[in-house]
MARVOZA-101984 format. One record per residue: y, z negated, x negated of N, C-alpha, C, O, CB in turn. Coordinates in pm, whole numbers, padded with zeros to 5 digits, always signed. Glycine has a CB too. Example, Ala and Ser with C-alpha at 12.3 -4.5 7.8 and 13.67 -1.06 7.14 Angstrom:
-00569-00780-01319-00450-00780-01230-00330-00780-01320-00332-00846-01424-00447-00905-01131 -00225-00708-01285-00106-00714-01367+00003-00787-01290+00114-00804-01341-00060-00572-01408 
END
This chain:
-00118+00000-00082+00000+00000+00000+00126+00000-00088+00209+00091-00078-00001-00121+00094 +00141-00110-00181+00224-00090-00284+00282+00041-00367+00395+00077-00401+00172-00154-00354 +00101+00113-00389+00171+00240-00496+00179+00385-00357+00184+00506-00381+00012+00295-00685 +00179+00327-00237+00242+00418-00145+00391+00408-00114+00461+00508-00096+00176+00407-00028 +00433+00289-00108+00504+00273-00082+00656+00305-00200+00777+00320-00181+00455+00174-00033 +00578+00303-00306+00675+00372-00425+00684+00500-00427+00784+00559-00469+00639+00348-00560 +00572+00562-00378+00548+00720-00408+00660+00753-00304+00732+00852-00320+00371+00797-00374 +00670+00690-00222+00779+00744-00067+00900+00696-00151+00927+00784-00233+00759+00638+00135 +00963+00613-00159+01083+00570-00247+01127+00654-00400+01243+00660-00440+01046+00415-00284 +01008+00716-00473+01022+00800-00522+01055+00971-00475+01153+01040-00502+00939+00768-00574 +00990+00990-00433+01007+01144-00325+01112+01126-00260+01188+01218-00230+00890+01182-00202 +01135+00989-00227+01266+01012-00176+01417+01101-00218+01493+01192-00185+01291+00899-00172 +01379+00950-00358+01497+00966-00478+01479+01125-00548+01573+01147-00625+01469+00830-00620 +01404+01212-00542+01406+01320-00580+01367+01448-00496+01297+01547-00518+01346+01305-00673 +01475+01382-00348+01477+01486-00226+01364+01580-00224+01359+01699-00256+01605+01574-00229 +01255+01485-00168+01132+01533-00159+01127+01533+00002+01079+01605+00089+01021+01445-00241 +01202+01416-00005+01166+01383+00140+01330+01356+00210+01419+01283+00168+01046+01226+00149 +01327+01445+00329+01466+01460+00307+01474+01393+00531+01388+01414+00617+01528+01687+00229 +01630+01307+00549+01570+01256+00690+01536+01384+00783+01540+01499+00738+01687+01154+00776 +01495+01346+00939+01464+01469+01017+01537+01507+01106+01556+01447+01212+01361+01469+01072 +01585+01611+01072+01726+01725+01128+01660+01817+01216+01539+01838+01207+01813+01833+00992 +01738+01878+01307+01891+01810+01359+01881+01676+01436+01766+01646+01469+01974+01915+01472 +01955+01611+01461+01973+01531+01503+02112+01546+01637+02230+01580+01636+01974+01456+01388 +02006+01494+01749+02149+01516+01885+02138+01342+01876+02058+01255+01842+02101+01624+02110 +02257+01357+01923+02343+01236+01946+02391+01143+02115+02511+01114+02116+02472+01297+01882 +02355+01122+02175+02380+01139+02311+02451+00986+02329+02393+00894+02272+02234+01177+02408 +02596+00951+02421+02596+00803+02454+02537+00732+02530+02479+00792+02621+02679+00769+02483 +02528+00601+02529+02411+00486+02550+02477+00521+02730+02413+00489+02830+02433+00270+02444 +02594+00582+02734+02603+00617+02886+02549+00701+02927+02508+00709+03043+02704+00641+02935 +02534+00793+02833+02430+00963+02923+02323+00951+02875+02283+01048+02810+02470+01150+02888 +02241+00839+02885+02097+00836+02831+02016+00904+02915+01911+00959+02881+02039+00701+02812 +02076+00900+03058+01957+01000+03153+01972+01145+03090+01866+01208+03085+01998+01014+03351 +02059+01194+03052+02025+01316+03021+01969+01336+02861+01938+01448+02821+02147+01398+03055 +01956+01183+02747+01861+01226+02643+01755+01237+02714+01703+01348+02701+01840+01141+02526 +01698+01162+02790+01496+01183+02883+01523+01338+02875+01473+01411+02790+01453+01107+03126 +01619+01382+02985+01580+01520+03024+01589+01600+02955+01560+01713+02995+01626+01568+03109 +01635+01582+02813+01642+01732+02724+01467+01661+02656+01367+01731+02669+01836+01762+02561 +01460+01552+02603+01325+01539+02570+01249+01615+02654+01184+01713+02617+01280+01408+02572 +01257+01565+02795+01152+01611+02911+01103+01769+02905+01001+01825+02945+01229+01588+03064 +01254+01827+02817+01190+01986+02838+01080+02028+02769+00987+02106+02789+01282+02094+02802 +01131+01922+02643+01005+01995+02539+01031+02080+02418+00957+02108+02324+00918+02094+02618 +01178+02120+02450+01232+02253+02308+01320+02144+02225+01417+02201+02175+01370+02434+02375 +01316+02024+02200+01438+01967+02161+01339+01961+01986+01216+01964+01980+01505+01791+02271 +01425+01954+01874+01358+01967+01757+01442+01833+01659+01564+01825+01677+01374+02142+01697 +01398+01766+01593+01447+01692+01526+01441+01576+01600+01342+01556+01670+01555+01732+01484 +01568+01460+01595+01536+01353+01651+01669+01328+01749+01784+01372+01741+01499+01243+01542 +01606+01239+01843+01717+01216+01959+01774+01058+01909+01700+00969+01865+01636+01219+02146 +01905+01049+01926+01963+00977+01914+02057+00863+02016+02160+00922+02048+01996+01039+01852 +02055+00767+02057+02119+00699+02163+02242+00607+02085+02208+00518+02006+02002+00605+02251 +02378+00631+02111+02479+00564+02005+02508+00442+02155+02502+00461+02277+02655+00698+01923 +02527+00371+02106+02512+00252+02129+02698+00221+02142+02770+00256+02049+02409+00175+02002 +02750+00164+02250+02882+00099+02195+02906-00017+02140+02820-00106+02142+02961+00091+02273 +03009-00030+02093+03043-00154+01986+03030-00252+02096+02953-00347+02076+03210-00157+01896 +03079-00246+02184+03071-00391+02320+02993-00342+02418+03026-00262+02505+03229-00442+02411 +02827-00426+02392+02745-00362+02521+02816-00407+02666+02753-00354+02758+02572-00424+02521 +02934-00492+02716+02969-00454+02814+02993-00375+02889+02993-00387+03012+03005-00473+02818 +03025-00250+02805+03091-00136+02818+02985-00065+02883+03032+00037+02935+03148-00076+02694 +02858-00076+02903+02791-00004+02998+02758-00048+03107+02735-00168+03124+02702+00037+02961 +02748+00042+03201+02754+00026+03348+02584-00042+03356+02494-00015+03277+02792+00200+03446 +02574-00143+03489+02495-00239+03483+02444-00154+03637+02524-00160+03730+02560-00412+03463 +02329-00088+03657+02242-00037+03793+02208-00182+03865+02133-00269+03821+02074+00061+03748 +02287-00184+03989+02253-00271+04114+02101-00238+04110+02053-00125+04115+02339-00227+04271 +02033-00356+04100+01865-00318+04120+01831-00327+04317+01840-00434+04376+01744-00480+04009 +01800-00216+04378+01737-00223+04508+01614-00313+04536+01591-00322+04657+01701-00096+04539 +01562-00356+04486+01409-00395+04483+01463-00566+04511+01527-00651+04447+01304-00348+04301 +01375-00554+04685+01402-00667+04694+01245-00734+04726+01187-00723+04834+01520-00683+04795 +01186-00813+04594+01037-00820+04589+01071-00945+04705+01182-00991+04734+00942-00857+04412 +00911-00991+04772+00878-01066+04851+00734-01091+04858+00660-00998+04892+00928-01030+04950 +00690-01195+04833+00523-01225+04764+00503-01291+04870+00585-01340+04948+00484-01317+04608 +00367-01292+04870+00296-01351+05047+00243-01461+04991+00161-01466+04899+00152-01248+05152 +00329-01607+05094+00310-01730+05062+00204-01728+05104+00153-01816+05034+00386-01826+05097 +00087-01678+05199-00025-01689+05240-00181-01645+05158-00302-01663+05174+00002-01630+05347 -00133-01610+05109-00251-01511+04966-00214-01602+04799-00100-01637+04766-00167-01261+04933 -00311-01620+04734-00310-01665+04629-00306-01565+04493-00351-01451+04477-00409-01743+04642 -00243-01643+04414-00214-01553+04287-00289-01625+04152-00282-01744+04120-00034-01542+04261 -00343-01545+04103-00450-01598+03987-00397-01568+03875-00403-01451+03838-00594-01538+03983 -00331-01664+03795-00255-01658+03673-00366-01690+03538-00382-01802+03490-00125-01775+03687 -00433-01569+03493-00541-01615+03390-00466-01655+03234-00431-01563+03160-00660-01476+03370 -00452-01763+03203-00411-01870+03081-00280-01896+03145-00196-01917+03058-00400-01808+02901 -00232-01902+03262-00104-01915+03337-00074-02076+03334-00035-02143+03430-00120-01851+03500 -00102-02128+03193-00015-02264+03185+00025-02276+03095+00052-02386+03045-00059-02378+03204 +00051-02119+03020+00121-02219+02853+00238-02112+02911+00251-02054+03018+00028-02196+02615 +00310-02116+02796+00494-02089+02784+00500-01946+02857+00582-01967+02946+00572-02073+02587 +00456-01802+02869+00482-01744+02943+00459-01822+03128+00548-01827+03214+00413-01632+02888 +00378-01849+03136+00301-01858+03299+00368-01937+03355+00392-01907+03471+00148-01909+03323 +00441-02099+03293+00526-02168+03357+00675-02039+03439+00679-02018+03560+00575-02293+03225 +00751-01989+03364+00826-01910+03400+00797-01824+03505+00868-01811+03605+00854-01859+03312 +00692-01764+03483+00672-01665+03566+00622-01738+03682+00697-01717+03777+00586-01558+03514 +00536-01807+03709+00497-01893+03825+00622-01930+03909+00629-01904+04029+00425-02026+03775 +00727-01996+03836+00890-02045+03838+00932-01928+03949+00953-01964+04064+00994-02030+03656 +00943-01791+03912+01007-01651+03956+00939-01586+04070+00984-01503+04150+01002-01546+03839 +00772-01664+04060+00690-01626+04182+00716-01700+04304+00729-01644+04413+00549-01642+04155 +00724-01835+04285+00791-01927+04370+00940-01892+04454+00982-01919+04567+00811-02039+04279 +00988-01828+04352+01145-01811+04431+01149-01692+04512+01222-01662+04606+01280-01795+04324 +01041-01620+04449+00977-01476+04569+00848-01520+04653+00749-01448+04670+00908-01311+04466 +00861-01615+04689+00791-01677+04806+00637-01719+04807+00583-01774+04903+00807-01584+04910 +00573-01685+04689+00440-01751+04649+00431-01922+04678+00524-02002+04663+00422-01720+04481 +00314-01949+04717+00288-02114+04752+00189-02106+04702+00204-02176+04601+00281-02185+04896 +00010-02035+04699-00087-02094+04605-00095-01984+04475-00072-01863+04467-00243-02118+04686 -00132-02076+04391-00154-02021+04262-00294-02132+04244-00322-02246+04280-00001-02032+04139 -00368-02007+04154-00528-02053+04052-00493-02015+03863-00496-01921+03784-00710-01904+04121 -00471-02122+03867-00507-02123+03706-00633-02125+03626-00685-02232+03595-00459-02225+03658 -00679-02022+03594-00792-02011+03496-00729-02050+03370-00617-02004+03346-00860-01864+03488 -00795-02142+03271-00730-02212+03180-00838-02284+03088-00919-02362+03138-00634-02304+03250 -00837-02262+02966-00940-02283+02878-00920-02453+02891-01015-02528+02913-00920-02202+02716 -00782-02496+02875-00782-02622+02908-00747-02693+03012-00715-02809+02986-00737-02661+02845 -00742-02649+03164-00762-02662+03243-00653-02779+03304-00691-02847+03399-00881-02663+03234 -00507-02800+03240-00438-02863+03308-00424-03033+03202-00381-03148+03209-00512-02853+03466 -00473-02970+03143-00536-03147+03062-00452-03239+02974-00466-03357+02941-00665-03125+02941 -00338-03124+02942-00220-03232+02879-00098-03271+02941-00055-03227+03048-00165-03186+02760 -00065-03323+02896+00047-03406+02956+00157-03338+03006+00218-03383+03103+00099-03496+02865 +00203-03202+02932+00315-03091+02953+00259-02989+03109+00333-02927+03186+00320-02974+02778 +00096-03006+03114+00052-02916+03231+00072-03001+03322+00160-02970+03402-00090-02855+03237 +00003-03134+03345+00015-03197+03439+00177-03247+03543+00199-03261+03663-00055-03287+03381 +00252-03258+03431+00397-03264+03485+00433-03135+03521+00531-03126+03595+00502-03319+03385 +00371-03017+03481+00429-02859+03565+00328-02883+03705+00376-02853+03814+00376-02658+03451 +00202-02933+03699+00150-02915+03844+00236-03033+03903+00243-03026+04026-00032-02930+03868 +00274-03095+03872+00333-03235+03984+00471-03143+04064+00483-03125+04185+00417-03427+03859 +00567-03095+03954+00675-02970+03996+00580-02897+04080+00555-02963+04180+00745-02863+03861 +00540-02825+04077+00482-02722+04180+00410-02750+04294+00360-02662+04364+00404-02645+04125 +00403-02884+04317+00332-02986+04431+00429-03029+04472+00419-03025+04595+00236-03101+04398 +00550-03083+04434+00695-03098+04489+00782-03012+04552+00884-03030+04618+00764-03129+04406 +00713-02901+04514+00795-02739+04581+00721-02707+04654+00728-02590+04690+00824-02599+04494 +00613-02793+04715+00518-02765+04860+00412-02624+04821+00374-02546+04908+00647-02714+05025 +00378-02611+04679+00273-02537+04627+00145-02606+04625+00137-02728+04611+00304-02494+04501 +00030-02518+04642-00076-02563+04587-00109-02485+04485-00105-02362+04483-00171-02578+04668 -00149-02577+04376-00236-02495+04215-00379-02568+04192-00408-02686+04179-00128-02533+04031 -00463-02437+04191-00580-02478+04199-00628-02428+04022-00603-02320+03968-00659-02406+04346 -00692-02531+03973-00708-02538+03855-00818-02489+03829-00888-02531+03921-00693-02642+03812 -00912-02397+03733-01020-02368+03711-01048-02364+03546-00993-02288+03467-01039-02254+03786 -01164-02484+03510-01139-02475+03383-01244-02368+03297-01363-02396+03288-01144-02619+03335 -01196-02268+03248-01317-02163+03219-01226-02098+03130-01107-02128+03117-01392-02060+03353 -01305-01980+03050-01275-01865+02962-01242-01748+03049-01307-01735+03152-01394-01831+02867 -01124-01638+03014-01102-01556+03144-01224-01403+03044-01268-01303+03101-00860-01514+03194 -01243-01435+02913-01340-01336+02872-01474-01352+02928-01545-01254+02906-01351-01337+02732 -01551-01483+03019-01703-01486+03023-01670-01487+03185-01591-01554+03252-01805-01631+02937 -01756-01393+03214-01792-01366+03377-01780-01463+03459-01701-01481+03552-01924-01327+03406 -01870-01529+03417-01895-01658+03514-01825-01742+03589-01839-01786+03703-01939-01736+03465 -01705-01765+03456-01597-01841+03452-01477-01757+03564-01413-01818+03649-01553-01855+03283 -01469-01625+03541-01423-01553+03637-01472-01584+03806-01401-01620+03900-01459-01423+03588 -01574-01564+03804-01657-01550+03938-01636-01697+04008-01639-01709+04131-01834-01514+03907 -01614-01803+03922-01563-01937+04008-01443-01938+04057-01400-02014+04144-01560-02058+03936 -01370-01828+03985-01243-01814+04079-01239-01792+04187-01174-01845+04277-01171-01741+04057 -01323-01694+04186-01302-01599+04365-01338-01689+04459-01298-01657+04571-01418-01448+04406 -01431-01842+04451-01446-01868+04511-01410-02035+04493-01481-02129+04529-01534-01802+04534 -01242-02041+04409-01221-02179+04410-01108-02165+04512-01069-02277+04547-01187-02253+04262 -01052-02079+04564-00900-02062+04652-00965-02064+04805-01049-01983+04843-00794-01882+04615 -00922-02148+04870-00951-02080+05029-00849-02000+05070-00801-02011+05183-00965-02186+05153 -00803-01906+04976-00706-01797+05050-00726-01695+04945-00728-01695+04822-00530-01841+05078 -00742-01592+05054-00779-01457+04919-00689-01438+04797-00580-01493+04815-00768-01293+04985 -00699-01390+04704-00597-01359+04626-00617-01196+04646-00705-01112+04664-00607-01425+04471 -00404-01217+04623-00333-01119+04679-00313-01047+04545-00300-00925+04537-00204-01164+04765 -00309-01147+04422-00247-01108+04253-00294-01145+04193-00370-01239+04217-00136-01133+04193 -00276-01085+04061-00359-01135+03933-00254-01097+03842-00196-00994+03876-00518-01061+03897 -00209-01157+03725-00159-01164+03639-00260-01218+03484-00334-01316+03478-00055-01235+03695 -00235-01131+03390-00348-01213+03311-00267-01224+03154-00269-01144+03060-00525-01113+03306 -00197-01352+03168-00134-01410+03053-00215-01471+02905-00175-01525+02802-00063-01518+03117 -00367-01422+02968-00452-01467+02821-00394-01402+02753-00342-01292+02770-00606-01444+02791 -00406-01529+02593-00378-01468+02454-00418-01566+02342-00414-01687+02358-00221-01431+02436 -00452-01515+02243-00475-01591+02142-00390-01563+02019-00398-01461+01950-00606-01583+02117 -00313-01656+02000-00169-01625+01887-00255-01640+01784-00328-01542+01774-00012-01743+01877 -00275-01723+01705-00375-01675+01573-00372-01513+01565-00403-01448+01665-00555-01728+01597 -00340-01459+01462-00411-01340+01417-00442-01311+01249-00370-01297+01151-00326-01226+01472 -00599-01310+01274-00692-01258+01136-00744-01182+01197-00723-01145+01312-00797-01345+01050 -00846-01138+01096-00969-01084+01114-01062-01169+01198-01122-01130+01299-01025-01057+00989 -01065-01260+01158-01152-01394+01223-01171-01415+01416-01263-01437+01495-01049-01550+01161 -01021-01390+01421-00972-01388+01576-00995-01243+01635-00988-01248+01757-00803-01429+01590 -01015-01141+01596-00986-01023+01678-01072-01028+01710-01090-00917+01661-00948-00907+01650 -01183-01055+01761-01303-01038+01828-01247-01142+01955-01284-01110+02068-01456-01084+01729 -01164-01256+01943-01092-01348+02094-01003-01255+02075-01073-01157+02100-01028-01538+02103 -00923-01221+02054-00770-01107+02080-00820-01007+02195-00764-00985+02302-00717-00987+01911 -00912-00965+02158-00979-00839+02222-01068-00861+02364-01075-00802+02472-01081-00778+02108 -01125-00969+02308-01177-01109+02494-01046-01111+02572-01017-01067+02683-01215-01353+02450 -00988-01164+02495-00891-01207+02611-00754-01092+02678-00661-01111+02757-00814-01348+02540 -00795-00986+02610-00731-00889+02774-00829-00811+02759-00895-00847+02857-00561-00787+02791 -00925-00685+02683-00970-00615+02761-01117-00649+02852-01155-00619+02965-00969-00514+02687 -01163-00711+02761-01258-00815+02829-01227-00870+02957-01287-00820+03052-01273-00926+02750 -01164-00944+02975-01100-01034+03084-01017-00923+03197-01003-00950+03317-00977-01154+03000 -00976-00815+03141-00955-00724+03259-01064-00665+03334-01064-00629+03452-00883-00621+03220 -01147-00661+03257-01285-00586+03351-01348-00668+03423-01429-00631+03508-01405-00522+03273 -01310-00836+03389-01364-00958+03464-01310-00956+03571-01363-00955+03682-01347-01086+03411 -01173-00956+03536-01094-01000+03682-01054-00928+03773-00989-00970+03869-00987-01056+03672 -01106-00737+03743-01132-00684+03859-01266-00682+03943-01262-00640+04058-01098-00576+03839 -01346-00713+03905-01467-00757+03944-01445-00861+04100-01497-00846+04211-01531-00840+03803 -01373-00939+04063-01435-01040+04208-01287-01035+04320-01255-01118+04405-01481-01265+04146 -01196-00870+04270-01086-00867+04328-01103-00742+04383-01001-00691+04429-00974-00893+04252 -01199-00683+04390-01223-00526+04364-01161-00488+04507-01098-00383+04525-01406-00468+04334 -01184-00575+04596-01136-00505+04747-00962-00522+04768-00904-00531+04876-01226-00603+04897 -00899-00523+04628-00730-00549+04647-00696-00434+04635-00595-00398+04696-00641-00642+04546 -00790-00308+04528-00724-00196+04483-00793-00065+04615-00757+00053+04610-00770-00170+04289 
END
C-alpha cells in the first residue's frame, strides 16, 4: 500500500497523472439540473456542486410528507436499545407508535435501558422485550409471537462496532443474516 501510494504521488509529480477534465461546475442552487445532465449520460469528466460560503443561502424544500404510524400494530426494533434506537423509537412515538418489541442481545438489562423503558411506559407505550440474537432464527421466531399485535414495522438497528477480521463473520450476522430472519415471520407485510 505504501509503495502504491508513492508510485501515485510520483506520477503525479511528473504529470503522469493529470486531474479529470472537463469539469462542469453547477450551483449548490441548480443541483436539480447537475442529476439531469448526469441523467443523460453524454456528460464527460466530472460534475461539480459549488457550494456557498453561507449554507443559509440555500433555499430549504417545505417537506409534504406528513408520516402517521399505527398506534395499533407493533414495531420490531432489532438491537433497538442502544444509541441509534432510543432516538428513533423517540420520533416513532411522536408519529403515533404505542407498541414496540425489542430484540436485544441484552435484553433491557442495564440500568440506561431500563430507565428508557420506564420513559416509554410513561408515554402510555408498551415495549416488549425479547432477549435473543437477531442473526439465529429462533430468536427471531419468538418475536412473531411475543406482541399480541401484529407488527406493522421492522427496523433493524443490529450492529457490531468492533471491526477486525475476527468480527466480520458478526458484522455480516447482524444485517444480512438478520434480514432474511426478519422477513421470515413478517412475510405477510410485503
Amino acid at each position: 500500500m505504501r509503495r502504491l501510494c508513492r508510485d501515485v504521488i510520483e506520477f503525479y509529480q511528473q504529470g503522469k497523472i493529470q486531474p479529470i477534465q472537463p469539469t462542469t461546475i453547477y450551483e449548490a442552487t441548480d443541483v436539480i439540473s447537475a442529476f439531469r445532465y448526469m441523467q443523460t449520460g453524454k456528460h464527460m469528466g466530472k460534475i461539480i456542486i459549488k457550494m456557498p460560503e453561507d449554507p443559509a443561502e440555500l433555499p430549504v424544500a417545505k417537506s409534504n410528507l406528513d408520516l402517521s404510524l399505527s398506534p395499533g400494530g407493533s414495531y420490531l426494533l432489532a438491537g433497538g436499545l442502544g444509541g441509534l434506537g432510543r432516538p428513533i423509537t423517540t420520533w416513532m412515538i411522536e408519529k403515533g407508535a404505542r407498541n414496540f418489541i425489542f430484540l436485544s442481545r441484552s435484553a433491557g438489562e442495564s440500568d440506561s435501558d431500563k430507565a428508557f423503558l420506564r420513559e416509554l411506559a410513561a408515554q402510555g407505550c408498551i415495549a416488549t422485550i425479547v432477549k435473543g440474537n437477531v442473526a439465529e432464527l429462533d430468536d427471531v421466531k419468538r418475536v412473531a409471537t411475543a406482541s399480541p399485535n401484529p407488527v406493522v414495522g421492522i427496523i433493524n438497528l443490529a450492529m457490531v462496532l468492533r471491526v477486525s477480521e475476527t468480527y466480520m463473520r458478526h458484522i455480516y450476522s447482524s444485517k444480512a443474516v438478520s434480514y432474511t430472519h426478519l422477513t421470515l415471520p413478517t412475510s405477510d407485510l410485503v
